[in-house]
VOSE-845503 format. One record per residue: residue in one letter; x, y, z of N, C-alpha, C, O in turn. Coordinates in steps of 0.1 Angstrom, whole numbers, plus 2048, in hexadecimal, padded with zeros to 3 digits. Last residue first. Layout:
# residues N
AXYZXYZXYZXYZ ...
//
This chain:
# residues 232
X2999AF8BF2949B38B62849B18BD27A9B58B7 X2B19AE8D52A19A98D62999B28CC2939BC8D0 X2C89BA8D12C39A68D12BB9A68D22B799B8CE X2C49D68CD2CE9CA8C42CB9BF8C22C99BA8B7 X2C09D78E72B29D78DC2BA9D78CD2B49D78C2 X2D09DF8F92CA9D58F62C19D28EC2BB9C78EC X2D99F88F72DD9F38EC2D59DF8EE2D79D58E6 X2C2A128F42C5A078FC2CE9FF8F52CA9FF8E9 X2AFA2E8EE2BCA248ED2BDA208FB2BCA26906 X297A3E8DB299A358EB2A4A2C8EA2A1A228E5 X28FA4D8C9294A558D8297A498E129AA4B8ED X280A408BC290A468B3298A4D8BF2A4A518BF X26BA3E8C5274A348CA285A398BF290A358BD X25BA4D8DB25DA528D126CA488CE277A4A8D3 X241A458F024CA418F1252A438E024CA3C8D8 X228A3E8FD229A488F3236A4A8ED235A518E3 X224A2B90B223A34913225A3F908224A4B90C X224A138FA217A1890220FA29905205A2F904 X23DA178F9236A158F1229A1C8F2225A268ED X245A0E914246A1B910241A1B90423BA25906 X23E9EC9182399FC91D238A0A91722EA10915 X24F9E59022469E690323B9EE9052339F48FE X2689F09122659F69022579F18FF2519F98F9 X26A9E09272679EE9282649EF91E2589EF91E X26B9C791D25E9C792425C9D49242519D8922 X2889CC91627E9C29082729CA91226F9D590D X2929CC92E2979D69232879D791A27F9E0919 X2929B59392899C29412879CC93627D9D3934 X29B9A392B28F9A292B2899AE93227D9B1932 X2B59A992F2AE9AD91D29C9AD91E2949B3917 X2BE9C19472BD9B19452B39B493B2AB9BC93C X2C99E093C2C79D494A2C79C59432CF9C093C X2C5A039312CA9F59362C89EE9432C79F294F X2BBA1E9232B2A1192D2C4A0692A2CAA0691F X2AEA4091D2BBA3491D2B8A2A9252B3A2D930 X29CA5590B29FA4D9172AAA439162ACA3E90B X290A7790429FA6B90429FA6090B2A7A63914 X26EA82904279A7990D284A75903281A6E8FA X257A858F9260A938F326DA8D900276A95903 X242A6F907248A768FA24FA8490024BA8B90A X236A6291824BA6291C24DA6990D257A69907 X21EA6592F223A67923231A66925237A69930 X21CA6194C210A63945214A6093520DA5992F X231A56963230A59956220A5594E21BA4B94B X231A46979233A5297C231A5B96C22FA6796C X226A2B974222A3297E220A41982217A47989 X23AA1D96822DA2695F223A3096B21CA3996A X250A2497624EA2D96C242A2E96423EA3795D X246A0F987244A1B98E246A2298223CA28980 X2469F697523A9FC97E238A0898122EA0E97F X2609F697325B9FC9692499FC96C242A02965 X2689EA98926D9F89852649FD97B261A0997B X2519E89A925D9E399925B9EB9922519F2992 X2599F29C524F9F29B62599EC9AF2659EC9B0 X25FA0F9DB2609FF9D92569F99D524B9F89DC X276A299DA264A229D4268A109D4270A099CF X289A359EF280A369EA273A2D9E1267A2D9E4 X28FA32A0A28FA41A0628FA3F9F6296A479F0 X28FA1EA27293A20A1928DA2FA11284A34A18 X28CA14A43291A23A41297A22A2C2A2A25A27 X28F9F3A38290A00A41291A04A3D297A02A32 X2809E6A0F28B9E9A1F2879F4A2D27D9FCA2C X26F9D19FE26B9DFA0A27B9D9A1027F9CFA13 X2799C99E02779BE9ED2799CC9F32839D29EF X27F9D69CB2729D19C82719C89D52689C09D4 X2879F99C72879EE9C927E9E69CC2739EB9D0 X28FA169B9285A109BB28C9FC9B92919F59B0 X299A369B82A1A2C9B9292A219BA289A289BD X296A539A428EA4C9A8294A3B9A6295A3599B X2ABA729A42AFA639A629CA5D9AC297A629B6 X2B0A8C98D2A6A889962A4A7899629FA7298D X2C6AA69872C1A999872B9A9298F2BCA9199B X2C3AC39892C2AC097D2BAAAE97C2B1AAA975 X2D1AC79A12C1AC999E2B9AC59932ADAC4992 X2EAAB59AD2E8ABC9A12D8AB899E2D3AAD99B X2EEAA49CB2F7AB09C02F8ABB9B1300AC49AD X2DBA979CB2DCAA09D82E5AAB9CC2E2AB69C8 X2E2A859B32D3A8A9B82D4A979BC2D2AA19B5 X2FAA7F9B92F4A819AF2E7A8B9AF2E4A969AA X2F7A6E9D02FFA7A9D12F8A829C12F0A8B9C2 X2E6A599CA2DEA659D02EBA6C9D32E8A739DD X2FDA4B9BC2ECA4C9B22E1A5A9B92D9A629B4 X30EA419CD313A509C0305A509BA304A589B0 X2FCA309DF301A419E130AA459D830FA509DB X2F7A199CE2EAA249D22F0A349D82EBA3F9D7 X301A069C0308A159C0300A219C5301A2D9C3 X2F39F39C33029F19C73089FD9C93129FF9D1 X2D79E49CB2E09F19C62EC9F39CD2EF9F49D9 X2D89CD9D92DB9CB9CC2E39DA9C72EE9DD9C2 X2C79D59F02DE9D49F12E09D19E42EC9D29E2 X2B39D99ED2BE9E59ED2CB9E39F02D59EA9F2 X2AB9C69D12AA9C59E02B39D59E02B89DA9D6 X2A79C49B529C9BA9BE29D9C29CE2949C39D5 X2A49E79A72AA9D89A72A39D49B229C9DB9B9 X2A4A029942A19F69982A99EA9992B19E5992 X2A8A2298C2AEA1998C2A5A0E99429CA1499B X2A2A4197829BA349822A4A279822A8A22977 X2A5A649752B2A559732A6A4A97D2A4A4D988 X2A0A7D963297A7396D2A1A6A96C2A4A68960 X2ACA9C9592ABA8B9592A7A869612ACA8B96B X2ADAB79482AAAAF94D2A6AA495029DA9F94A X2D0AC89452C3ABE93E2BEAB79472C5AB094E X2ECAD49452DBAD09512CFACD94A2C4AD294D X309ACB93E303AC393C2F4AC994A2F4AC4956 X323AC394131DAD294E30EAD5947309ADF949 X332AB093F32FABD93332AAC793C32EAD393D X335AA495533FAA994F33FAB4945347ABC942 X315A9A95731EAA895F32CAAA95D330AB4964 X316A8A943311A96941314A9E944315AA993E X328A7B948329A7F93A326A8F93C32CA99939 X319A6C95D326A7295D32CA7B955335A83959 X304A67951304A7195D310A7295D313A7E95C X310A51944308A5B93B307A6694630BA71941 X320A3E953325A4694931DA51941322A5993A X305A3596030DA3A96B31BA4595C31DA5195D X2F5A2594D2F1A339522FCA389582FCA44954 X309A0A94D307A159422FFA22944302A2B93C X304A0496A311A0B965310A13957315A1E955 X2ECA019682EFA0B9702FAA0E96F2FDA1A972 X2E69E79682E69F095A2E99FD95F2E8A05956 X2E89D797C2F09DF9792F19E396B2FA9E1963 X2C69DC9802D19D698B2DC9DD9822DA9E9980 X2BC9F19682B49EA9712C29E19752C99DF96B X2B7A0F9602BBA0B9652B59FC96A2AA9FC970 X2ADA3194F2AAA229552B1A179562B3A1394B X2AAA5094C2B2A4694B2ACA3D9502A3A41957 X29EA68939295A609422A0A5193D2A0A4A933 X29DA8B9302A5A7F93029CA7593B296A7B945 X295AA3919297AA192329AA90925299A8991B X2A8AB190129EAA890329FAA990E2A9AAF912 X2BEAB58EF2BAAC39022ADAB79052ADAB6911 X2D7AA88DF2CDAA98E32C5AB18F12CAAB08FC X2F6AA38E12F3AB08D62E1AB48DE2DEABF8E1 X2FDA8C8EB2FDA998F12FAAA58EC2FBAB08F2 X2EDA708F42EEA7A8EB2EDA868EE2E3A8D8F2 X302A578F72FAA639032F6A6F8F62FFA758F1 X2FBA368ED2FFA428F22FBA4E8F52EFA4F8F5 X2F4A1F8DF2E8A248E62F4A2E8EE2F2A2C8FA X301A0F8CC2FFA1A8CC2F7A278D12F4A328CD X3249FB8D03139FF8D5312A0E8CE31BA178CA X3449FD8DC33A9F98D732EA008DA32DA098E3 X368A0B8D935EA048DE351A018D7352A028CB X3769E58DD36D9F28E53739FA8DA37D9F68D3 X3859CA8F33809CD8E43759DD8E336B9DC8EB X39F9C190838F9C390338B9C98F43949CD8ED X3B19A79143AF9B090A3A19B690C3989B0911 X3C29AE9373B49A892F3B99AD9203C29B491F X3D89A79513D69AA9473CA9A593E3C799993E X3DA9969653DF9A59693DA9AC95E3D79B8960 X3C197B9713C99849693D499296E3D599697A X3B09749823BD96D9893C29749783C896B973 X39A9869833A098898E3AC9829913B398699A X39498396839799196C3A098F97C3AA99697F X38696996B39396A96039B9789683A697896D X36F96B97B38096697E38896797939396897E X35F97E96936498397737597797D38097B981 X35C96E95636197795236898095B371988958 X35095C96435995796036296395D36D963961 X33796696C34296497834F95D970359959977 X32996695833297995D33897096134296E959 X32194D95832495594A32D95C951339959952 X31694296B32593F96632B94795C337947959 X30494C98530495097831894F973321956976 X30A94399F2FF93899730494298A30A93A982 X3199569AB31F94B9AB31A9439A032193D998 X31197899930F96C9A73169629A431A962998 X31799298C31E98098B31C97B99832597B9A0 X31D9AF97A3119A698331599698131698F976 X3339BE9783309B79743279AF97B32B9A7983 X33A9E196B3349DA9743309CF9713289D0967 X3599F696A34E9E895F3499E497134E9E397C X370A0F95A363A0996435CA0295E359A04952 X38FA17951382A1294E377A0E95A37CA09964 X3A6A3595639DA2595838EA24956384A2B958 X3A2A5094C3AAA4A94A3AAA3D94C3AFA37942 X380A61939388A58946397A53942399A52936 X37BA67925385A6F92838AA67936395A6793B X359A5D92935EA5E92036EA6A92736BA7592D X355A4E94C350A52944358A5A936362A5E93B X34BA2A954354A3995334CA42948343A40940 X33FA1294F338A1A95633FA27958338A3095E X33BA02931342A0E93633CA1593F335A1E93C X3259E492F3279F392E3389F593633E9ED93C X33A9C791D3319CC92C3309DC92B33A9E2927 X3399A89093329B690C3319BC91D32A9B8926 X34D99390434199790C3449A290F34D9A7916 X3569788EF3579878F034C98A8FB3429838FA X3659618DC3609608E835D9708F43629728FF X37595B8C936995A8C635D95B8D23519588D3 X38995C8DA38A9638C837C9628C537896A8BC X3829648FB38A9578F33899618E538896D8E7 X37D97C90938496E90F38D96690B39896190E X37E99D90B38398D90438698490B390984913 X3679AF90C3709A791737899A91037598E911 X35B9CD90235B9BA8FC3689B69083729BD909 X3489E99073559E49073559D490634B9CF90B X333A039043329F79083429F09043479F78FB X322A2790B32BA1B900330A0D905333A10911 X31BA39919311A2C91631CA2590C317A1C905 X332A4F908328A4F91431BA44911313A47908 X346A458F033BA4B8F1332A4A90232BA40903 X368A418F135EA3D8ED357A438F235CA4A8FB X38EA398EE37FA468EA376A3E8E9378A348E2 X3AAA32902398A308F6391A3C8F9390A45902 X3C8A349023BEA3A9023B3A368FB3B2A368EF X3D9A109063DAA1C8FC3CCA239003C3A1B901 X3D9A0091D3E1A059193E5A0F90F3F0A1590E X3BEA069333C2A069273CFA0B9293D3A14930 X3B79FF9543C0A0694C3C4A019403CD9F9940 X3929F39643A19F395C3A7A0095C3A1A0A960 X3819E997C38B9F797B3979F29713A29EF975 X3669DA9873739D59833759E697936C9ED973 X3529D19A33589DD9993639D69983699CF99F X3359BA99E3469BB9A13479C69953439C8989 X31A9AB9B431E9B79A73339B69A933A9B29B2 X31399B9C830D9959BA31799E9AF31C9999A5 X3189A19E13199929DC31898E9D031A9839CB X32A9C39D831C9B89E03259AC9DB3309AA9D6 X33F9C99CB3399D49D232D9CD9D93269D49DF X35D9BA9CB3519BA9CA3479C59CE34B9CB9D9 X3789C69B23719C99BF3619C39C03599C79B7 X3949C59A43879BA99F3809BC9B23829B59BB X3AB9DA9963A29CF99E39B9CC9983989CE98C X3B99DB9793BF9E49863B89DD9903C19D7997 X3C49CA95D3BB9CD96B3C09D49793C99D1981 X3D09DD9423D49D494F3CA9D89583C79E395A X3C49D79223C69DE92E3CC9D493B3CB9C893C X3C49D78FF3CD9CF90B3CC9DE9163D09EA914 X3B09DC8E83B79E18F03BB9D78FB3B29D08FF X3A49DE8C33A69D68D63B19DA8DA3BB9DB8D3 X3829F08BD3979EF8BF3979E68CB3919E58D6 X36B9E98A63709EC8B437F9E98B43869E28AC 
//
């Protein structure tokens, strides 16, 4: 990986829990749709977060999930906020968008793994890219979804993509599945062979889907995540 010195442009909350943070590299990066970036803290002290931009962007996009109780992000979130300047390290991972492949596509999401989906749809409709994809995203409540309207502009704007949002505490007037997430995918899936699928979230949701899909027929030379680094 190359490190790069960017200057923070913000640090925006988008709820109580998520923060967009918007760099500018100082030198151009190249990296791959789903590719992931290191936050230096310390020399021995590195943290991973997807690229929620998408490849050719001029600033970076990072979503950082950091409630107050979780010290880990929120540290990584103060540093960013009383800085002007970060190093980062990028880029990483190999669970990227594979664009040579027509497969059809089945993204997954669970709270903000949705930034690493959010660079692959972007990817795609930059390529002009109509393959077909089911994108499911999940999280506990509907304010968790942080980005629920670029997820159904998406939808509404290209026939190609089909948003199944699903939350696991019932809202008003909500518009669509309330289930846990990977309930409702077995729910809707008889079979996931001849699928690409892409999954981020928390390791344990990650770990419990590949399970599933397993099950489900799941052709695993087809299924990136880059969690599945750590959870052998």
């Amino acid at each position: 990986m190359n490190s790069i010195r960017c200057r923070i442009e913000r640090v925006t909350p988008f709820n109580d829990a998520v923060y967009q943070v918007i760099l500018s590299p100082e030198t151009p990066l190249e990296f791959k749709a789903g590719q992931y970036l290191c936050v230096v803290m310390g020399e021995q002290d590195k943290r991973p977060f997807s690229i929620a931009s998408a490849p050719g962007a001029e600033q970076l996009e990072l979503h950082i999930g950091a409630a107050i109780t979780e010290s880990y992000p929120m540290q990584v979130v103060e540093r960013l906020q009383n800085s002007t300047h970060i190093d980062i390290e990028a880029p990483g991972g190999e669970a990227f968008l594979r664009e040579e492949s027509h497969r059809p596509r089945l993204m997954v999401a669970g709270g903000t793994g949705f930034s690493y989906i959010k660079s692959l749809v972007e990817r795609q409709i930059s390529l002009g890219q109509e393959i077909e994809t089911m994108l499911y995203w999940g999280c506990r409540t509907r304010d968790a979804m942080y980005y629920e309207a670029i997820a159904r502009e998406w939808h509404n704007n290209f026939p190609w993509l089909h948003l199944v949002p699903v939350i696991e505490e019932a809202a008003e007037d909500w518009d669509g599945k309330t289930n846990n997430l990977l309930a409702q995918i077995k729910a809707d899936f008889i079979s996931l062979v001849g699928y690409d699928i892409y999954i981020a979230g928390r390791f344990n949701m990650v770990g419990a889907a590949r399970e599933q899909f397993r099950e489900m027929g799941v052709e695993e030379q087809h299924l990136y995540g880059d969690a599945f680094a750590f959870i052998k």
